[in-house]
Backbone of each chain as ProteinMPNN parsed JSONL, in Angstrom:
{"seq_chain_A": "XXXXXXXXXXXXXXXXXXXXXXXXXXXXXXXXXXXXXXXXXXXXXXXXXXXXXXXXXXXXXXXXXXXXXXXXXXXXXXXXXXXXXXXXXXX", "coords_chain_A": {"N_chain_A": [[-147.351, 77.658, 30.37], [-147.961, 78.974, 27.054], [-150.45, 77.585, 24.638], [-148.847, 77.622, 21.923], [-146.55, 78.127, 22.211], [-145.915, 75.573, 24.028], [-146.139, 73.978, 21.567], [-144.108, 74.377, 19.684], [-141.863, 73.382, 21.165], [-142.003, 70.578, 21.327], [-142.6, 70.498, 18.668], [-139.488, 70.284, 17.711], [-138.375, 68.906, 20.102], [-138.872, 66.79, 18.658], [-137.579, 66.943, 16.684], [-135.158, 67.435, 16.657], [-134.007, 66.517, 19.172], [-132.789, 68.097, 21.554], [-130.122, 68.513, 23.415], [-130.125, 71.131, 25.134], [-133.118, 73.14, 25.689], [-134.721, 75.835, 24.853], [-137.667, 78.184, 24.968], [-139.046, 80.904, 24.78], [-142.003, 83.295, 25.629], [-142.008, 86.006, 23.838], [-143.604, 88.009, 23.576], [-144.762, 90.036, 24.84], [-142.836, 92.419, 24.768], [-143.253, 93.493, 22.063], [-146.013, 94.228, 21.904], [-148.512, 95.908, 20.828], [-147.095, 96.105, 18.484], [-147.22, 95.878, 14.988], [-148.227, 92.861, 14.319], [-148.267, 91.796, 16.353], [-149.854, 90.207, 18.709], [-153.166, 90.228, 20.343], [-153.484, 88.098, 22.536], [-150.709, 87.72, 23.128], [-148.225, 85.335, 21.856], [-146.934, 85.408, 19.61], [-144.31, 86.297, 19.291], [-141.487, 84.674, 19.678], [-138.549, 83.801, 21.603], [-135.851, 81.501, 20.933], [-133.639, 79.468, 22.02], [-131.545, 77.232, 21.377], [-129.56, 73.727, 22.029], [-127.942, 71.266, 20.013], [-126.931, 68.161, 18.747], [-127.501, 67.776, 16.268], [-127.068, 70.153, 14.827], [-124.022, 70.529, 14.234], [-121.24, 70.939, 12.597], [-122.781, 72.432, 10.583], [-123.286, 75.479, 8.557], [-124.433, 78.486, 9.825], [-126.634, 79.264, 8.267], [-127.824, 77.327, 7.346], [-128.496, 76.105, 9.701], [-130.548, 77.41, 10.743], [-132.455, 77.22, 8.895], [-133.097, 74.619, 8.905], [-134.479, 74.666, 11.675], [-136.586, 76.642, 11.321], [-138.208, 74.81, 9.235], [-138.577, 72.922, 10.462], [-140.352, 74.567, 12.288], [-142.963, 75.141, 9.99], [-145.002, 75.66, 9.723], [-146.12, 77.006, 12.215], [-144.735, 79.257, 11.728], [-145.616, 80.469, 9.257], [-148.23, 80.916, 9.903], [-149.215, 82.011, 13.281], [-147.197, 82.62, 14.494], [-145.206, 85.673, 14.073], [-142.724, 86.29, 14.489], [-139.479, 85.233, 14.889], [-136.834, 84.546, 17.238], [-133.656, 83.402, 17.052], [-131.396, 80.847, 18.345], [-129.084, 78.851, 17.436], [-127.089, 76.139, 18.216], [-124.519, 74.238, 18.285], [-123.234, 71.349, 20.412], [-121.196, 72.395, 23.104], [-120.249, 74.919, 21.995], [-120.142, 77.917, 22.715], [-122.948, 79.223, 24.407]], "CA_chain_A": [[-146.86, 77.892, 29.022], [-149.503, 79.083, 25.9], [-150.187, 76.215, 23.446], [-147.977, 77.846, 21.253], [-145.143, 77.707, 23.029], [-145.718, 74.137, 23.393], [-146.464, 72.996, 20.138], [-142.923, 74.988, 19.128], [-141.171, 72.824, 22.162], [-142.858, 69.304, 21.486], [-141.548, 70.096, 17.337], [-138.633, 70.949, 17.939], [-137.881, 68.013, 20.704], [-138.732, 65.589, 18.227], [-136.687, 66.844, 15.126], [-133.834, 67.882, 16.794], [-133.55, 65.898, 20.351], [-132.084, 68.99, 22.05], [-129.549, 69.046, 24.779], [-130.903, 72.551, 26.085], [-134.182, 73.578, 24.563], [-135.778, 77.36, 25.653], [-138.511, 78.901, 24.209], [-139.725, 82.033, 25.355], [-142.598, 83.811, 24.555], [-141.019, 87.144, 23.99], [-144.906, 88.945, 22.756], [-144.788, 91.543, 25.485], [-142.059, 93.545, 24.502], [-143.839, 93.626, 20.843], [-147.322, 94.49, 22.193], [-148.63, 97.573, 20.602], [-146.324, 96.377, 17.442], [-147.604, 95.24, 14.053], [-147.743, 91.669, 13.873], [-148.327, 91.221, 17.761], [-151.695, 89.389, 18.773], [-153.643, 90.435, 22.2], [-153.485, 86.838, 23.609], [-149.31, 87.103, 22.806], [-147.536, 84.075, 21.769], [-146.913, 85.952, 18.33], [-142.718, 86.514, 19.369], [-140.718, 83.869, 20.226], [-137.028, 83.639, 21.468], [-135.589, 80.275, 20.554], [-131.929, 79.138, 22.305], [-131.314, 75.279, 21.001], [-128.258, 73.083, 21.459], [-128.882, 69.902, 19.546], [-125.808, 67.664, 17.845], [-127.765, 68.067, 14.32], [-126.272, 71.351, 14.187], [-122.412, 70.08, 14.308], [-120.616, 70.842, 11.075], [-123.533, 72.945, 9.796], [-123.247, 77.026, 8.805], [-125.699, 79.752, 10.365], [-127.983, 79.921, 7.326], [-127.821, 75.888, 7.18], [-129.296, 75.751, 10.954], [-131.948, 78.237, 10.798], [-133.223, 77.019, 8.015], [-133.557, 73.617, 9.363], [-135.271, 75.166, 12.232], [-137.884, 77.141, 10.394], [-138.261, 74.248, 8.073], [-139.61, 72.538, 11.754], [-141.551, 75.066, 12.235], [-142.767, 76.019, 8.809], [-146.581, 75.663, 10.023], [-146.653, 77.929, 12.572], [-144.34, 80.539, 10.917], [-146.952, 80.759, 8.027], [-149.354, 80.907, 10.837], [-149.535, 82.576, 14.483], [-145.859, 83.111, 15.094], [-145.025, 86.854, 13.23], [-141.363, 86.625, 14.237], [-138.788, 84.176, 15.932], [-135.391, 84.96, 17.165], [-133.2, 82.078, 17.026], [-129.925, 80.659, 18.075], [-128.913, 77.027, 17.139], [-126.101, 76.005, 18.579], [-124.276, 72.381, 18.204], [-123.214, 70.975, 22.014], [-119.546, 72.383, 22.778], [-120.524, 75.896, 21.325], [-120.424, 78.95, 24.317], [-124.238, 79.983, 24.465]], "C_chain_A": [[-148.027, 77.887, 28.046], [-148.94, 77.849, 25.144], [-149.469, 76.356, 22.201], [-146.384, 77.027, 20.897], [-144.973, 76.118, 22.479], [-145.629, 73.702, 22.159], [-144.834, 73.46, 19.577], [-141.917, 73.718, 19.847], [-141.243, 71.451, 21.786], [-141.671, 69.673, 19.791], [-140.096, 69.998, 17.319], [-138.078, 69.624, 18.771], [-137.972, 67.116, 19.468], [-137.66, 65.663, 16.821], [-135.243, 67.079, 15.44], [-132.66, 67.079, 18.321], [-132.719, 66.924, 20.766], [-131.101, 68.532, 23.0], [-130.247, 70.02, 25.477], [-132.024, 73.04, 24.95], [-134.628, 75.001, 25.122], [-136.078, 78.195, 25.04], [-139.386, 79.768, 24.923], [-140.554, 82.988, 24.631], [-142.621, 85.384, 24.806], [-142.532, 88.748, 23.711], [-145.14, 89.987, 23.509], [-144.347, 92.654, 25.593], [-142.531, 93.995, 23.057], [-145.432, 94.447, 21.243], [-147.382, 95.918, 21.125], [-148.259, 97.435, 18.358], [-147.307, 96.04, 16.397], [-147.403, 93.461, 13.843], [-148.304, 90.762, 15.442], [-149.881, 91.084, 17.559], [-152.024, 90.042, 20.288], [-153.275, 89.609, 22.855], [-151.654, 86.566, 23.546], [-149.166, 85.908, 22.17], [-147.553, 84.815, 19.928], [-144.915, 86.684, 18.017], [-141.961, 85.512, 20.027], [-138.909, 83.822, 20.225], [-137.116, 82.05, 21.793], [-134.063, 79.784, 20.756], [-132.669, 77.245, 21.932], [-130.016, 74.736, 20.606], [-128.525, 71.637, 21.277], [-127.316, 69.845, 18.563], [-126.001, 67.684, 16.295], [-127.003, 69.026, 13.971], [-124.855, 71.434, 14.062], [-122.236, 69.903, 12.581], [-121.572, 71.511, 10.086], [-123.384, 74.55, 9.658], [-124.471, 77.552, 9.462], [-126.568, 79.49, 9.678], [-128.649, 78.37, 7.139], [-128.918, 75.296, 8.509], [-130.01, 76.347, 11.078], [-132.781, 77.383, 10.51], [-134.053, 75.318, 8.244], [-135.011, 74.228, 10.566], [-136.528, 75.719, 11.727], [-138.776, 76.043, 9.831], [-139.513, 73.406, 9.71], [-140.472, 72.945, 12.029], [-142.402, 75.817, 11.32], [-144.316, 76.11, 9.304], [-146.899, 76.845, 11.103], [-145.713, 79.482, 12.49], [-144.951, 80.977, 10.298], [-148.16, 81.39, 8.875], [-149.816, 82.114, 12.305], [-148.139, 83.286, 14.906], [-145.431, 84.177, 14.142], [-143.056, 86.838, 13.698], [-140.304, 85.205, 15.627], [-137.43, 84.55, 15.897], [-134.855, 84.024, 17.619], [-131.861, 81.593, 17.016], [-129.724, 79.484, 18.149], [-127.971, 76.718, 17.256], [-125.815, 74.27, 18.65], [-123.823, 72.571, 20.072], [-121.528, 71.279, 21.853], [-119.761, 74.343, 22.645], [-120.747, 76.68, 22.538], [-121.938, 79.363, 23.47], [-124.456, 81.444, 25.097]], "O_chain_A": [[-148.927, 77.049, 28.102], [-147.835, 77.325, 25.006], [-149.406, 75.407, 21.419], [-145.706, 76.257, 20.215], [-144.46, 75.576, 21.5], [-144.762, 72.867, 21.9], [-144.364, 72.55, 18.893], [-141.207, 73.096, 19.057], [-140.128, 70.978, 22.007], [-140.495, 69.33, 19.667], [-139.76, 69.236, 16.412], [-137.18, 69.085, 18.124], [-136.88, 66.599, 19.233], [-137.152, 64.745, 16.177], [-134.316, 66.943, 14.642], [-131.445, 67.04, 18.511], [-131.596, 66.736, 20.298], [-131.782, 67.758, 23.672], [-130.965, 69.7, 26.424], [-131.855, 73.248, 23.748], [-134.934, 74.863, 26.306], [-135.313, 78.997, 24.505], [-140.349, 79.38, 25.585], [-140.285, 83.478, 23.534], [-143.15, 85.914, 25.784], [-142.383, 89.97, 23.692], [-145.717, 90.944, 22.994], [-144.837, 93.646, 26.131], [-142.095, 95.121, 22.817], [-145.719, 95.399, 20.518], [-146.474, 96.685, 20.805], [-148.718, 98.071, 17.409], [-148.431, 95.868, 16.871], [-146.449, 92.976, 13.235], [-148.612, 89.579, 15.584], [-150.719, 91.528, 16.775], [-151.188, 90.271, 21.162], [-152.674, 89.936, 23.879], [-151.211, 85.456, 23.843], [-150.242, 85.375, 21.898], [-148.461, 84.436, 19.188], [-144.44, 87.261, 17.039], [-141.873, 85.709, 21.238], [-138.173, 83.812, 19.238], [-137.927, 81.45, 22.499], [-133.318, 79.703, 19.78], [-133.659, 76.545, 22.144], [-129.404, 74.934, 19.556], [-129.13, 70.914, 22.068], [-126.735, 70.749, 17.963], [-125.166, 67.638, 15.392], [-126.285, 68.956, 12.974], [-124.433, 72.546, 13.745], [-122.757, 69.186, 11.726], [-121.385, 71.32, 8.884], [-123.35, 75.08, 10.768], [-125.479, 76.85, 9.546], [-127.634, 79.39, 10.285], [-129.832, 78.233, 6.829], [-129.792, 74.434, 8.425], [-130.687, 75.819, 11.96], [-133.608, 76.824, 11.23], [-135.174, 74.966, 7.876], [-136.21, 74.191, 10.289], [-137.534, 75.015, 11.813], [-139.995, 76.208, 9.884], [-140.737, 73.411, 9.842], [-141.505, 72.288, 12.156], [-142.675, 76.985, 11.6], [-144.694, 77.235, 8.976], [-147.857, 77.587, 10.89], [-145.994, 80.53, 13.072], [-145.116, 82.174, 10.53], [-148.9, 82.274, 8.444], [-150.716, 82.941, 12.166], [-148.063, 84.335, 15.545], [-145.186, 83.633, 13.065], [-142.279, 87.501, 13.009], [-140.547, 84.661, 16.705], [-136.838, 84.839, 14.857], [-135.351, 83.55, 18.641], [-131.133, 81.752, 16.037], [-130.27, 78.917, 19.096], [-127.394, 76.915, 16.187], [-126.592, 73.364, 18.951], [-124.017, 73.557, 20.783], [-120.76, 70.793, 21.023], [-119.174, 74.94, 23.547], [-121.489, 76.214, 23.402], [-122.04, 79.702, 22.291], [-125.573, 81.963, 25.082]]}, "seq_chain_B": "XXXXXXXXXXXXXXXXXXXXXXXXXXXXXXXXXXXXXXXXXXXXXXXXXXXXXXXXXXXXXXXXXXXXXXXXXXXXXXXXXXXXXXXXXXXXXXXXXXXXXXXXXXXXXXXXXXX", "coords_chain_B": {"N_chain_B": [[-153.346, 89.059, -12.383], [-151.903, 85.964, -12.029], [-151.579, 83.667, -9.247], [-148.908, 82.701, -9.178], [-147.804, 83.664, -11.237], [-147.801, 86.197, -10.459], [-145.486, 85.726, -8.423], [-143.555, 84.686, -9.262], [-142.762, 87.663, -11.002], [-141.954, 88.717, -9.024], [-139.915, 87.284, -8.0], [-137.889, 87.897, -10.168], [-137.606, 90.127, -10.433], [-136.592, 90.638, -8.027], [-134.378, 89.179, -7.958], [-132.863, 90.514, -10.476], [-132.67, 92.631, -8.736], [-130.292, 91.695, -6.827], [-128.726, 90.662, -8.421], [-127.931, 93.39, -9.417], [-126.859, 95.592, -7.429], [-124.084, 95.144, -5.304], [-124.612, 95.15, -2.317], [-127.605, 94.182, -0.702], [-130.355, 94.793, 1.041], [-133.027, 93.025, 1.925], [-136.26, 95.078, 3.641], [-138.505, 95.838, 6.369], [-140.141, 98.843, 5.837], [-138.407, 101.84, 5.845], [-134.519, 102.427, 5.759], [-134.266, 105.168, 6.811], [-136.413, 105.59, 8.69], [-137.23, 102.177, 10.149], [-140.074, 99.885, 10.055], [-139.952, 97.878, 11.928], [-138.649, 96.312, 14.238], [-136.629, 93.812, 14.052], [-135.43, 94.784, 11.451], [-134.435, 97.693, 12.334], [-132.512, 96.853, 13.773], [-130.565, 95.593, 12.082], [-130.392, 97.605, 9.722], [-129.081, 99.498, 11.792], [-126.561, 97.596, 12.053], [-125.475, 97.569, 9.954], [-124.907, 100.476, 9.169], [-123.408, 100.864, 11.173], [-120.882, 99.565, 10.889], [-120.605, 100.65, 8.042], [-121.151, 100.565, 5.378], [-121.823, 100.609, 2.119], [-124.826, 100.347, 1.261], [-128.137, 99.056, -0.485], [-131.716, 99.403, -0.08], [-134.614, 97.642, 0.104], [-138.073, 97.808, 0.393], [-139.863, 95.88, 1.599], [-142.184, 95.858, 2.172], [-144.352, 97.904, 0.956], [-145.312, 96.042, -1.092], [-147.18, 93.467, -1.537], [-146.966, 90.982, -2.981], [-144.208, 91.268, -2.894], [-143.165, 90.674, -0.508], [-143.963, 88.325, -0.13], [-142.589, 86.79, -1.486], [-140.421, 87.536, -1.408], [-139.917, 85.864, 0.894], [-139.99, 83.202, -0.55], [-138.068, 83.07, -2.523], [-135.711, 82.749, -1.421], [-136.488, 80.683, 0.209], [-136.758, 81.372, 2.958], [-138.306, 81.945, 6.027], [-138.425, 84.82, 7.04], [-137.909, 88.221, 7.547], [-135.799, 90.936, 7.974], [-134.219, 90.383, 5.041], [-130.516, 89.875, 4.175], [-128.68, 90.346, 1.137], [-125.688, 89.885, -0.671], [-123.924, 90.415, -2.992], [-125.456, 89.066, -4.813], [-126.204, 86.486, -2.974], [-127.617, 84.852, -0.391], [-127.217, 86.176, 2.848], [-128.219, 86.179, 5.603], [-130.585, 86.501, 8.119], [-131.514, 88.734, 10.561], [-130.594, 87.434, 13.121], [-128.769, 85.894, 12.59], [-126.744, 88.099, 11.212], [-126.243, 89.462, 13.181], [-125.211, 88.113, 14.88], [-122.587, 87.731, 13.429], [-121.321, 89.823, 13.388], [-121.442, 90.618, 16.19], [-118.868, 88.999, 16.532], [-117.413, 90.266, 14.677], [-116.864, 88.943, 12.531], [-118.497, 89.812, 10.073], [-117.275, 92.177, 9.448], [-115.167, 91.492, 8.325], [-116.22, 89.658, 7.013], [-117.301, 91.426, 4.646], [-114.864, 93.121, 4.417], [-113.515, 90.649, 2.843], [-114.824, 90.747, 0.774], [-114.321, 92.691, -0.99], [-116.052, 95.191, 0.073], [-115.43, 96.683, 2.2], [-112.976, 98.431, 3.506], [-109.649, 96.753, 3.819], [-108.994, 95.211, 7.284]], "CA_chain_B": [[-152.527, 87.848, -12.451], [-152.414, 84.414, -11.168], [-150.277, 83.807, -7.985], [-148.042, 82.052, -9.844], [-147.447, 84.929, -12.484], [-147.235, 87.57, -9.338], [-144.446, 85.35, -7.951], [-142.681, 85.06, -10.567], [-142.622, 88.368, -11.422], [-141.339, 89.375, -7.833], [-138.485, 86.751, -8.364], [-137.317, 88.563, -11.283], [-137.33, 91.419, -9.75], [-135.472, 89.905, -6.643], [-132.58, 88.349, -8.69], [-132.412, 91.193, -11.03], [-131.988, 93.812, -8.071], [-129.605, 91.33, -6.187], [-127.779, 91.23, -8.903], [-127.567, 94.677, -9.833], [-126.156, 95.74, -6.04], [-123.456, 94.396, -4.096], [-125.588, 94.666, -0.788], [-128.971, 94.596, -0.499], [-131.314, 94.354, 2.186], [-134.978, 93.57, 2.131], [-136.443, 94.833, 4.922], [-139.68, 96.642, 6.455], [-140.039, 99.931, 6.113], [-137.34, 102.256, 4.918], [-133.799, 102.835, 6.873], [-134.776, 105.766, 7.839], [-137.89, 105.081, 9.364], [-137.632, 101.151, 9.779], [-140.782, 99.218, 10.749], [-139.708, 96.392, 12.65], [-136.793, 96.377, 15.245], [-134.744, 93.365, 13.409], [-135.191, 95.846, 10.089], [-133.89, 98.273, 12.642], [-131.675, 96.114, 13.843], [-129.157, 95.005, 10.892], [-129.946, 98.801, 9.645], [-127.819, 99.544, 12.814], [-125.212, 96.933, 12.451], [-124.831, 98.276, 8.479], [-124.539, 101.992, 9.463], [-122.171, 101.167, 12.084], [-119.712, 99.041, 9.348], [-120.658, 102.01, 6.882], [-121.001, 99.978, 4.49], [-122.631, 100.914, 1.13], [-125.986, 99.136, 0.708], [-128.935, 99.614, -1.206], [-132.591, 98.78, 1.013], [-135.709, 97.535, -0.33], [-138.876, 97.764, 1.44], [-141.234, 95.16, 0.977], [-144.069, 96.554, 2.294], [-144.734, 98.648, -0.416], [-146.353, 95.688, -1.981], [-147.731, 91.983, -1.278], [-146.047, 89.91, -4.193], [-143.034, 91.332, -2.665], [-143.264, 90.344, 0.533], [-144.537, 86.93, 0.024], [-141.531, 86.598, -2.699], [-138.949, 87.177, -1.072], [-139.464, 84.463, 1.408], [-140.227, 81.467, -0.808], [-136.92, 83.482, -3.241], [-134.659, 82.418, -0.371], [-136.949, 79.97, 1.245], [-136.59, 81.708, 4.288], [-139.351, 82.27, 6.336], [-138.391, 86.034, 7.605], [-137.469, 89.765, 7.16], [-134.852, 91.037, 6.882], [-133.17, 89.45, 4.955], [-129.578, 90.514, 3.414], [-127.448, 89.575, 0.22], [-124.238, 89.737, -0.513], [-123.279, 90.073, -4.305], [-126.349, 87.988, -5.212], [-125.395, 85.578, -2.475], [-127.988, 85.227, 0.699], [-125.925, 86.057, 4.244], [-128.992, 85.501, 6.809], [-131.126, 87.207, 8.753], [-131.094, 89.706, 11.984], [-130.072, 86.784, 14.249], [-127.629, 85.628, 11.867], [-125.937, 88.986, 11.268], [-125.985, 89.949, 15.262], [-124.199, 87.025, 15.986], [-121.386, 87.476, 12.897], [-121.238, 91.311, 13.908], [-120.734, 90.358, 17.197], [-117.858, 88.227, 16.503], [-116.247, 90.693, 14.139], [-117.038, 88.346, 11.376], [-119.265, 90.454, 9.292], [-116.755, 93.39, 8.888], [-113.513, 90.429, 7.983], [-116.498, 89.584, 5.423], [-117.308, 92.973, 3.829], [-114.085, 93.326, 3.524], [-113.206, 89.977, 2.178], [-115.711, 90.836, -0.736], [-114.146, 94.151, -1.531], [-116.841, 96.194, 0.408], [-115.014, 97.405, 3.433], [-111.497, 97.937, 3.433], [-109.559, 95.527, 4.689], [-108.19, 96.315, 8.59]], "C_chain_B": [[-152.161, 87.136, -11.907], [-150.924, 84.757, -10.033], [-148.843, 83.74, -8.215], [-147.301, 82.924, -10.155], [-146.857, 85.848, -11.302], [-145.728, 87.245, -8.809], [-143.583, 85.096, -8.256], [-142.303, 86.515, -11.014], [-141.571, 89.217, -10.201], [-140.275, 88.778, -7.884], [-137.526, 87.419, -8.989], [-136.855, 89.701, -10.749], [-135.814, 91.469, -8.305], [-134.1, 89.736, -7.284], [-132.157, 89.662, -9.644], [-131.531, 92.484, -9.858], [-130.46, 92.833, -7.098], [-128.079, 91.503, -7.092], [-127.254, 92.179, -9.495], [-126.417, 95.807, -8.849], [-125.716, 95.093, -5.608], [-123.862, 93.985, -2.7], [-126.542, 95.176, -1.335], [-129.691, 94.564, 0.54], [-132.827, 94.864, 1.763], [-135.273, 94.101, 3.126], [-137.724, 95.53, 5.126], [-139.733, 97.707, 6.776], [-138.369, 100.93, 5.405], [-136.54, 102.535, 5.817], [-133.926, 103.967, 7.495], [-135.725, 106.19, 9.013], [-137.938, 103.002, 9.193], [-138.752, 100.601, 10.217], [-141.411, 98.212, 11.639], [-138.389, 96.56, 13.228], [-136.373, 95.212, 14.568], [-134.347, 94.367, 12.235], [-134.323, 96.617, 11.399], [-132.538, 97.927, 12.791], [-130.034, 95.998, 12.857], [-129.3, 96.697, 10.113], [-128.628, 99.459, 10.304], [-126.729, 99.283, 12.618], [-124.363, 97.674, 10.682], [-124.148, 99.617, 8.709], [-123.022, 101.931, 10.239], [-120.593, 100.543, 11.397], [-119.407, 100.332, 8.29], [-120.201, 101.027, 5.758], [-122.524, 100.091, 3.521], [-123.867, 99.913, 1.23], [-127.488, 99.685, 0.179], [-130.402, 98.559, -0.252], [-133.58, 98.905, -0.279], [-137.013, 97.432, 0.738], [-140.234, 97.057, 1.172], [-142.514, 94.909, 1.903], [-145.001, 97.289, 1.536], [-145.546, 97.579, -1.216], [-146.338, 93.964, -1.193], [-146.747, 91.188, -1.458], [-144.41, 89.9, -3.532], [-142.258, 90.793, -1.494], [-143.32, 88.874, 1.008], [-142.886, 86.52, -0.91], [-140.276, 86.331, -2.57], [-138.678, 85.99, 0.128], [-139.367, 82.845, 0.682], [-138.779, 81.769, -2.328], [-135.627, 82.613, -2.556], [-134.862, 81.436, 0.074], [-136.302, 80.182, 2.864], [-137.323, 82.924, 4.666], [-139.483, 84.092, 6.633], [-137.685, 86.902, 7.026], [-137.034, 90.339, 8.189], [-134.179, 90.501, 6.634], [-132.09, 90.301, 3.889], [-128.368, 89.682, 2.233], [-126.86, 90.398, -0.824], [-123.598, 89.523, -2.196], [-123.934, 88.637, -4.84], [-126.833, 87.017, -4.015], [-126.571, 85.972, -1.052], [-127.166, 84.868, 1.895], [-126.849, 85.432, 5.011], [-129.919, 86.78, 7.281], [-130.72, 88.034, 9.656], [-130.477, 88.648, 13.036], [-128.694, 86.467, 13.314], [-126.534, 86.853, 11.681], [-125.823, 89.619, 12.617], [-124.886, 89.457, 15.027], [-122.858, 87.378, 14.826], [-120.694, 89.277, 13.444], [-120.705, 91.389, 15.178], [-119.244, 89.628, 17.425], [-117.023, 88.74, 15.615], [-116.107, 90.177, 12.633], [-118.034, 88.934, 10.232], [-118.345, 91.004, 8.636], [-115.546, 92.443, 7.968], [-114.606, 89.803, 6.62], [-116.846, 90.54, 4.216], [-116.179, 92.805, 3.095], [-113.325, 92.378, 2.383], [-113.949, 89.786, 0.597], [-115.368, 92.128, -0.917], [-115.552, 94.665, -1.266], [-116.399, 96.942, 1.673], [-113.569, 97.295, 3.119], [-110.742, 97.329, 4.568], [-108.539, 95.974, 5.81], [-107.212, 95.971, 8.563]], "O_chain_B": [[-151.895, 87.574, -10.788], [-149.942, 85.497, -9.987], [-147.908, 84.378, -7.729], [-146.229, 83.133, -9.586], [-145.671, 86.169, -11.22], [-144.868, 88.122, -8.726], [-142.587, 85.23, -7.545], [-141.191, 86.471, -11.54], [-140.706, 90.062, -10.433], [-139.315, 89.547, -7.831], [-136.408, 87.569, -8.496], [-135.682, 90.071, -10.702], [-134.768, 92.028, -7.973], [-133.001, 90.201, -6.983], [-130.951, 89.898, -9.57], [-130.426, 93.015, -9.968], [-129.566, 93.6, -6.742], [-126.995, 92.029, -6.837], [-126.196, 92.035, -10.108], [-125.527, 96.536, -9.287], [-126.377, 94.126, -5.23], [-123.612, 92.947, -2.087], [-126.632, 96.131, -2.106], [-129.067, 93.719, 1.181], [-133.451, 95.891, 1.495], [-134.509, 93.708, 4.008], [-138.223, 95.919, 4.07], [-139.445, 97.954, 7.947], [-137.527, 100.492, 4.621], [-137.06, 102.921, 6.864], [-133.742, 103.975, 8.712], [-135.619, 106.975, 9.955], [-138.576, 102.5, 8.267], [-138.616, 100.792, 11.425], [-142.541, 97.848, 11.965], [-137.323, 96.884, 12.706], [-135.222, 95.513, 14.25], [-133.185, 94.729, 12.054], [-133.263, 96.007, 11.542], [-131.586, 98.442, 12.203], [-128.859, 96.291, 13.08], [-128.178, 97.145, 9.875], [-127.58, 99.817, 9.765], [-125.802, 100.078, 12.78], [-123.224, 98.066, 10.426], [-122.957, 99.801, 8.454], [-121.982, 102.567, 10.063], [-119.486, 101.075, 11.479], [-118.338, 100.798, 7.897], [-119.046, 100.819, 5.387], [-123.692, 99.853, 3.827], [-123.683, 98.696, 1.268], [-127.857, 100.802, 0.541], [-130.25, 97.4, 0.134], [-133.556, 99.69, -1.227], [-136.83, 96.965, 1.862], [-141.292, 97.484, 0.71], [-143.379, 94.068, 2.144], [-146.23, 97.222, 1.554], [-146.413, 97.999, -1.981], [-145.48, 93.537, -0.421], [-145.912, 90.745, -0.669], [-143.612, 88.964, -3.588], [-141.056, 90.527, -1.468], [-142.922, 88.361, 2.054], [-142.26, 85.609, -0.369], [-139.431, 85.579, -3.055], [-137.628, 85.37, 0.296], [-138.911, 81.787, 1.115], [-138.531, 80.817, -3.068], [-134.78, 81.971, -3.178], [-133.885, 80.824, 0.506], [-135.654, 79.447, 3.61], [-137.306, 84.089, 4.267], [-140.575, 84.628, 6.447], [-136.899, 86.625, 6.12], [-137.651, 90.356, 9.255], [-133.38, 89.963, 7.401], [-132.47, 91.11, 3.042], [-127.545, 88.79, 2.443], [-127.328, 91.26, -1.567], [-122.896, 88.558, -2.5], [-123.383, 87.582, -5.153], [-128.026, 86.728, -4.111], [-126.545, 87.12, -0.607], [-126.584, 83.801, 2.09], [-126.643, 84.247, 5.272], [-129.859, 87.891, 6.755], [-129.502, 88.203, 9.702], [-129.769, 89.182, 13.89], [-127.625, 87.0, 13.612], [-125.387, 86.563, 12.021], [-124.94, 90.466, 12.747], [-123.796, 90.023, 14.948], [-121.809, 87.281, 15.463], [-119.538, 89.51, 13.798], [-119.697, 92.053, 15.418], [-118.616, 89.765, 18.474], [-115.957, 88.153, 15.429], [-115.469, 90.739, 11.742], [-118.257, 88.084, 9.371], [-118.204, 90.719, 7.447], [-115.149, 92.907, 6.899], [-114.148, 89.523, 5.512], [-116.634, 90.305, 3.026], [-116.066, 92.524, 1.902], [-112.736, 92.813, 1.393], [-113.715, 89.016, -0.334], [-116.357, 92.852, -1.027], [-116.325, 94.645, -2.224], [-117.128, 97.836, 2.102], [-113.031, 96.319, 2.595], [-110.993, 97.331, 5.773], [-107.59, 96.738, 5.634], [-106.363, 96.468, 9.303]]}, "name": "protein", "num_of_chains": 2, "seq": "XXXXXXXXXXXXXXXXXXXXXXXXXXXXXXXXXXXXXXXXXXXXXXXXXXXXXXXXXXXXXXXXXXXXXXXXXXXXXXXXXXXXXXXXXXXXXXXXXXXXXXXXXXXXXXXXXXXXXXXXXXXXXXXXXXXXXXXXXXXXXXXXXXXXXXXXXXXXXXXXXXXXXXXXXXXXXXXXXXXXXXXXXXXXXXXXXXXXXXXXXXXXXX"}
């Protein structure tokens, strides 16, 4: 896994204590694109079921999310696709 | 003019066009040519609703770009709103699109008629 990755995985465990965490680094189907890096790790898909998100809307759990990773959004990561799901919720 | 001033000025701009149009969408590139598959993306899911909306393309400038995320505080593009009102992003409108819940909100805002 690139140190990306991790560092996304590691935030993410600690703010949210997942149930299911999976972060994939999605930068090969981007290649070529605007925004994509040579070494990848510049697209990330993001499945997360974590009890924070219980009783919260769509725009409510992103935003948490992001807010986790607001450092390397600003930074290395050009796009993240993201589904935040409470525990209970079909994935 | 200072960052400040630029960002401000793109606000204005933001809130004035939001509220000038019932839909909007920022996004990259223009719908007919978008520059980013989620822009493509929620282009798609709009077309296929047919539902009126008016696109902005903030690539055309910096201020605008930078503006509209810290407008919303939300980090990404595209983003779409709703009679002022921000809905979400490309993952966010998939998933209500997928569930049928987009079009049951269109129309619940007098923009689609209701099925």
């Amino acid at each position: 896994m690139g140190q990306i990755a991790q560092t996304i995985r590691d935030k993410l465990n600690s703010a949210f204590q997942p149930e299911r965490l999976e972060v994939i680094d999605d930068s090969a189907r981007h290649a070529g694109h605007s925004g994509a890096t040579p070494g990848g790790e510049s697209h990330f898909n993001v499945v997360i079921v974590s009890a924070v998100f219980e009783g919260q809307g769509r725009v409510a759990r992103q935003r948490c999310v992001y807010t986790a990773l607001a450092e390397e959004l600003a930074g290395p990561v050009h796009a993240l696709s993201l589904k935040a799901l409470a525990p209970g919720e079909a994935a | 003019m200072t960052d400040a001033a630029a960002e401000t000025t793109a606000h204005d701009f933001i809130a004035q066009t939001v509220a000038e149009y019932p839909v909007v969408l920022f996004m990259k590139g223009v719908p007919e040519q978008p520059q980013c598959g989620f822009s493509a993306t929620v282009i798609s899911i709009l077309n296929q609703l047919d539902v009126d909306y008016v696109a902005v393309n903030v690539l055309q400038n910096d201020e605008l770009r930078q503006g509209i995320k810290s407008f919303s505080s939300w980090p990404t593009i595209p983003q779409l709103y709703v009679k002022g009102e921000f809905v979400g992003g490309c993952d966010i409108l998939k998933e209500m699109y997928a569930e049928g819940e987009l079009k049951t909100f269109f129309a619940g805002q007098g923009l689609l008629p209701a099925a």
